[in-house]
C-alpha positions as CSV (number, residue, x, y, z in Angstrom):
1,X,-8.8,62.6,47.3
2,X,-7.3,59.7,45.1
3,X,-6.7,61.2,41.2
4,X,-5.8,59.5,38.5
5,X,-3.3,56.8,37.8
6,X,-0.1,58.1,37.1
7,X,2.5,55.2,37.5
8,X,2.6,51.1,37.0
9,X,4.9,49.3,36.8
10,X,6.4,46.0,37.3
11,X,9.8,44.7,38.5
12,X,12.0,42.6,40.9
13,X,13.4,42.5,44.4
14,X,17.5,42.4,43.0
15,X,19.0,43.0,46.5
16,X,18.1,42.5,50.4
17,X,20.2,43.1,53.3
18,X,19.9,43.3,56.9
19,X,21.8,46.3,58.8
20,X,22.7,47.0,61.9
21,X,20.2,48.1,64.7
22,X,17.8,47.0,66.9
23,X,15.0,46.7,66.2
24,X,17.1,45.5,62.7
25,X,16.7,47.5,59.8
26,X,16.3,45.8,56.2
27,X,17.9,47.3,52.8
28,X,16.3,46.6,49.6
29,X,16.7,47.6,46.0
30,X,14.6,46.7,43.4
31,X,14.4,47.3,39.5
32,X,10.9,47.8,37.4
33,X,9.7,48.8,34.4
34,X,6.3,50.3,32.8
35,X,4.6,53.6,32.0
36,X,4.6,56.7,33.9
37,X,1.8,59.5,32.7
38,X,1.4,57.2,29.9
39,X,5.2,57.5,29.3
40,X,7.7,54.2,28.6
41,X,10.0,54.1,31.9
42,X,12.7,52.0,33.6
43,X,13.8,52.5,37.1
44,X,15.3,51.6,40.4
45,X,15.0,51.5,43.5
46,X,16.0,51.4,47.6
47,X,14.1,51.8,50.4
48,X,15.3,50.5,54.2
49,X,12.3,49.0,56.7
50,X,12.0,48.2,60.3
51,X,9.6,46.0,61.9
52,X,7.4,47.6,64.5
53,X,6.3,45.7,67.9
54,X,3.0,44.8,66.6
55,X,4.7,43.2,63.2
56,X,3.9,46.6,60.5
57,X,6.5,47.6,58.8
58,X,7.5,51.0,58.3
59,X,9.5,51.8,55.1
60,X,11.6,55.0,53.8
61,X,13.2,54.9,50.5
62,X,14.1,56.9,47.1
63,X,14.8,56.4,43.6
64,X,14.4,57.3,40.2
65,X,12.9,56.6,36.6
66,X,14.2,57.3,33.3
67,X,12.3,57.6,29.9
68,X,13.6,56.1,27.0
69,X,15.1,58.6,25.6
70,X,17.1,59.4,28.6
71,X,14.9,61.7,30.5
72,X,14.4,61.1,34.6
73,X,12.4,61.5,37.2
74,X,13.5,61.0,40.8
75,X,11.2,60.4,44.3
76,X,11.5,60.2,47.9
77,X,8.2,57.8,49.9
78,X,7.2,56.7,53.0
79,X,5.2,53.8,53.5
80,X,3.6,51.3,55.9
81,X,3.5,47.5,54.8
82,X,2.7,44.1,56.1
83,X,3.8,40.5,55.3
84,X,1.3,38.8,53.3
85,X,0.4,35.1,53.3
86,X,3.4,33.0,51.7
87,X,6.1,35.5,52.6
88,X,5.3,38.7,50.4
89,X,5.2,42.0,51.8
90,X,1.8,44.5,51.0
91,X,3.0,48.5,51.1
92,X,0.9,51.4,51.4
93,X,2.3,55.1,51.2
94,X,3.5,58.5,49.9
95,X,5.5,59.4,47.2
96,X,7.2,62.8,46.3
97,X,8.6,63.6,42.6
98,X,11.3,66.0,41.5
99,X,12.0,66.5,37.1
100,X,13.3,68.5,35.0
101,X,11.5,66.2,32.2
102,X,9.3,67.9,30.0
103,X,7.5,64.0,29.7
104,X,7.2,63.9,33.2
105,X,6.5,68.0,34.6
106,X,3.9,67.2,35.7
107,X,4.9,65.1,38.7
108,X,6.6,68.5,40.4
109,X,4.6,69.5,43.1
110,X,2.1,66.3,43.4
111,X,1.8,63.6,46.0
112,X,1.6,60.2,44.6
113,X,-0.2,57.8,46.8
114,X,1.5,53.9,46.3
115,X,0.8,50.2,46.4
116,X,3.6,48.2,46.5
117,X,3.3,44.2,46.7
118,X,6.4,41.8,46.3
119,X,5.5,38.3,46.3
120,X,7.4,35.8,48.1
121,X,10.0,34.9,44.8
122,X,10.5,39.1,44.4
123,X,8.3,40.0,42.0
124,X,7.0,43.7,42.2
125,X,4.0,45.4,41.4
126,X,3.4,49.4,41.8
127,X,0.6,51.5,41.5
128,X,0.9,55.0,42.0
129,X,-2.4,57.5,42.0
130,X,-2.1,61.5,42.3
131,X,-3.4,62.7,45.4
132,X,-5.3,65.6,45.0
């Protein structure tokens, strides 16, 4: 069962790549900013995606979050996506925490279940709900 909100945040697409592969993989990293169990944070991002045969898009990636004060969070997700009218990309997933923040305990041991929408110029928006 969907929970609470944890996360939002807001951000932008900073880097995109295309590796190797076939079918190719993509590499991006992204930074955002917002609040995280009602705590300020900043963080960053990479996650690597593949286009399957009938054009979703599986995604893997990790990152982390930092308070202001200097305390972090970091997560590991897995998500499927599609491109969205005007060349954005729409994400739907899992996410998994690991902290030694006192802030942000309480993400140990919780699935987070994501959105994830970037618009065509690289603008990112993130919800993130505990899964229960």
């Amino acid at each position: 069962m969907i929970g609470a909100l944890i996360s939002e945040t807001t951000g932008r697409r900073i880097v995109r790549r295309v590796l190797s592969g076939n079918p190719p993989t993509v590499e991006v990293s992204f930074e955002d900013s917002g609040k995280t169990l009602g705590v300020a944070t900043t963080g960053f991002g990479t996650y690597t995606s593949v286009i399957r045969p009938d054009g979703s898009i599986f995604g893997e990636g990790q990152g982390l979050m930092m308070t202001q004060d200097g305390e972090g969070a970091s997560w590991q997700g897995t998500g499927t996506g599609k491109f969205t009218a005007g060349g954005g990309v729409s994400y739907r997933g899992m996410l998994f925490f690991q902290t030694t923040s006192q802030k942000l305990a309480k993400l140990n041991g919780i699935g987070g279940a994501f959105e994830y929408e970037v618009d065509a110029k690289g603008n990112t928006v993130s919800k993130v709900w505990e899964w229960k």
